[in-house]
N, C-alpha and C positions, 0 to 999 in steps of 0.2 A: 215639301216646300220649305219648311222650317228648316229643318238639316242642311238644304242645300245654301238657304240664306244664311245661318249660321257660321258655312265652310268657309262662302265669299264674303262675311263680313256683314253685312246688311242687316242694317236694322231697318224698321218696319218703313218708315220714312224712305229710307235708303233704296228698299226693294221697289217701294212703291214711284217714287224719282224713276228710278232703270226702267221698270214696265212699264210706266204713263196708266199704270192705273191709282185710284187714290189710296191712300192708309187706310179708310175705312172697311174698301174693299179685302185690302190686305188679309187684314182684323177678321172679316167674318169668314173668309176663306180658311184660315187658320182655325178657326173655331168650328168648323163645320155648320155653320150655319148656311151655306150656298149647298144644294144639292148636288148639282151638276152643273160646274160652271163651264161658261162656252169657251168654244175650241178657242176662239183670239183672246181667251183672256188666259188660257194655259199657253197660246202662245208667248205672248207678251213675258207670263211667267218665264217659263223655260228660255227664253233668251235672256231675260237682264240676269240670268243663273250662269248662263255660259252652257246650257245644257238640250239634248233632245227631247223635245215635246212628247214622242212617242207613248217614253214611260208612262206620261202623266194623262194619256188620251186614254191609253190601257187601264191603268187606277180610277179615272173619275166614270171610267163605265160606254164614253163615247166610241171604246171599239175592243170588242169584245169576240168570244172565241177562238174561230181557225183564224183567225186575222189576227186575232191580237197574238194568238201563239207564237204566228209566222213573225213578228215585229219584233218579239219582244228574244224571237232564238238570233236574230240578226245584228240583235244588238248587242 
């Protein structure tokens, strides 16, 4: 998430505007203080990125294995 916000500019404010989630949220995502945050808030992410959610469903653990293999060779 950082990297990607970095590419398109965003600062935390800025990402958080795009998503419609708050800074705060932002902040603890960043921090890893969220364990596993839900699917509509990596969506939210992955679009004010310009980017597919897929990866990010794959890394926070919501899908995993032969699935996530099958997602992740398609992309």
């Amino acid at each position: 998430m950082r990297e990607g916000a970095r590419r398109r500019g965003f600062s935390i404010r800025e990402l958080a505007l795009h998503s419609g989630l708050s800074p705060a949220q932002i902040n603890r995502l960043r921090a890893s203080q969220v364990e596993r945050p839900s699917l509509d808030t990596l969506v939210a992410i992955a679009r004010a990125l310009g980017r597919n959610p897929n990866l990010l469903f794959v890394v926070s653990g919501h899908v995993a294995g032969e699935e996530a293999r099958a997602m992740l060779a398609r992309m």
